[in-house]
N, C-alpha and C positions, 0 to 999 in steps of 0.2 A: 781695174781698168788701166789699161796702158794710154795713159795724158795726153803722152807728148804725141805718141800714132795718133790718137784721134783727132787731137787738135787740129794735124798737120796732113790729114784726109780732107778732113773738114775743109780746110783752108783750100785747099785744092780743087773739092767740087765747087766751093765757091765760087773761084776762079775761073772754074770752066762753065760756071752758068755765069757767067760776065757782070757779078754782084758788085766787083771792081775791075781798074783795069791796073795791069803792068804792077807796082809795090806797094798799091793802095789797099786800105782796107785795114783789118785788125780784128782778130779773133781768141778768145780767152777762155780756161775753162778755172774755177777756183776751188782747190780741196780745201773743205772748212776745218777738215780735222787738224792737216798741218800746217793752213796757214801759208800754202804754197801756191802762187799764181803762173798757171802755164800759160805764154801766150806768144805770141807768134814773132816771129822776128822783124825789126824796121828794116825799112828799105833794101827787102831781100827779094829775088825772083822766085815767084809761088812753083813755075815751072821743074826747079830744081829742090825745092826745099824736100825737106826730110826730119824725121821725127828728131834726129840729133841736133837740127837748125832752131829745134822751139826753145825758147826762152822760159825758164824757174826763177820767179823772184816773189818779194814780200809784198804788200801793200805798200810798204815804203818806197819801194823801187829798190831794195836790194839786191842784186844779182846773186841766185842760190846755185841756178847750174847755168851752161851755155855758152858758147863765144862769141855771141853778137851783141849789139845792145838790142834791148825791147822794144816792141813799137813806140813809139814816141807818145800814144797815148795812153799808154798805162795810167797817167792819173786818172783818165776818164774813168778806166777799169774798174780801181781801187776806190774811187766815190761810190760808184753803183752798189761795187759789193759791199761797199761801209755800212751806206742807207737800205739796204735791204737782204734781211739772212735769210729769205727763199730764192736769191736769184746766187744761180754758180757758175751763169755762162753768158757770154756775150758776141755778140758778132754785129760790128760795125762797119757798114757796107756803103759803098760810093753805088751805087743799082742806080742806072740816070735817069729815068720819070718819078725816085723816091726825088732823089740828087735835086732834083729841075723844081719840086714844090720846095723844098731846104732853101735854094736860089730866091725862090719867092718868097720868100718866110710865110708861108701857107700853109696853116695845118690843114689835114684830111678829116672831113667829116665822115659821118659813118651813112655811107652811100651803099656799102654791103654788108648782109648779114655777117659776111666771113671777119669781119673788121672787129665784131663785137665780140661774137665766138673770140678770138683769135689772139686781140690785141685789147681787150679788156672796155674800148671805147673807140672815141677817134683818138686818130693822129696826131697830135698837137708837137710843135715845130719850137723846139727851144732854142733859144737864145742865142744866134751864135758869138761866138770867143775865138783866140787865137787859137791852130790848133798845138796842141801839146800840154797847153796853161791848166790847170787847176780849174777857172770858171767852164772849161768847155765840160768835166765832170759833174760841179755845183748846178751848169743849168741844165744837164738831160735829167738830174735828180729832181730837178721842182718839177717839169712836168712828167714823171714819170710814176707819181703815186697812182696806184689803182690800173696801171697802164704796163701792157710790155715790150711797148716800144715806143719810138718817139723820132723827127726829123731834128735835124742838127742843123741851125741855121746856117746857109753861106755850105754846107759840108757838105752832109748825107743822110744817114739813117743810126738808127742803133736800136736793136731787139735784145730782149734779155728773157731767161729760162732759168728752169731748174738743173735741165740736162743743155750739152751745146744743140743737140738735135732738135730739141724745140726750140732752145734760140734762132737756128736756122729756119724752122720751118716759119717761125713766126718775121723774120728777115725778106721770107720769102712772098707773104702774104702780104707782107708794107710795098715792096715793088709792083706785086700783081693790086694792089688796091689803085696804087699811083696812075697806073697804067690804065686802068681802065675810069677811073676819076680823070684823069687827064682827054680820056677822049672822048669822055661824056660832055667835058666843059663845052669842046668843038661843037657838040650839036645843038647844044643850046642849055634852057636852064635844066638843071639838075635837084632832083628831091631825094632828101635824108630823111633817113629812118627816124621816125617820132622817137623822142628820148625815153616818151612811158613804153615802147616797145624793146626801145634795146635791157630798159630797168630788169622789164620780166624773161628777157633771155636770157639775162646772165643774174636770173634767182636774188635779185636785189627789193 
């Protein structure tokens, strides 16, 4: 597979399903065999970017190819992928009804079956930290066991895969959960799926 194309597609439809806006965001994909982290450029315009613009470096933050620096949140990257060898992609997303519960440090209960399928449970809303720092990767990994995605306190969002296409898809499903939790609160109270139910849909 060609990385850097995909990443930098990727990033793009993001972009144009409005998952961030203007040079926000950050999307990553990691070959385990070399060792090699593609991920998207900081504070670059998604409108222009191109496969040549994506960033190759190490979990360390070595710069392996590229002329820009990396997002700024490659730490966060390089935790996730530390603490877990089935996840090899990521996508970090500003999507503003995920955004708006991250604001409230409100995790998502599982209000849709799509939540359980999808994202392993609820929503749970980590810690937020500075961005850039080390803690903002330490806290999406506590609550990210058994979970594939999770809200970024103060931030956004962050979903993770085996392929980037499921981290998107599942990127996709934390905003459409948000959105429709958010307008459920508007009507009044709201009831979650019994937890013996989500156990036995997801063979637990």
């Amino acid at each position: 597979m060609d990385y850097k194309k995909h990443l930098v597609e990727m990033a793009k439809k993001a972009y144009a399903d409005k998952m961030f806006a203007a040079t926000s965001g950050n999307l990553s994909i990691y070959d385990r065999e070399s060792g090699r982290m593609y991920i998207t450029p900081g504070s670059y315009p998604y409108e222009i970017m191109t496969p040549e613009d994506a960033m190759v470096i190490d979990l360390d933050g070595n710069i392996l190819e590229g002329v820009h620096k990396p997002s700024s949140e490659w730490r966060m990257h390089a935790a996730v992928y530390r603490s877990n060898d089935t996840v090899n992609a990521l996508v970090h997303t500003h999507s503003p009804y995920a955004t708006a519960f991250a604001i409230n440090n409100m995790s998502i209960p599982v209000v849709l079956y799509e939540i359980a399928f999808f994202l392993g449970g609820d929503i749970p809303c980590a810690e937020g930290a500075l961005p850039g720092t080390d803690a903002v990767g330490e806290n999406c990994v506590k609550v990210l066991k058994d979970r594939y995605g999770c809200l970024m306190g103060n931030h956004g969002a962050l979903a993770v895969g085996d392929t980037l296409d499921r981290a998107y898809t599942r990127a996709v499903y934390i905003e459409d959960a948000a959105k429709a939790y958010s307008i459920a609160l508007s009507h009044g109270p709201v009831k979650v799926i019994d937890r013996a139910d989500v156990q036995r849909m997801l063979g637990k």
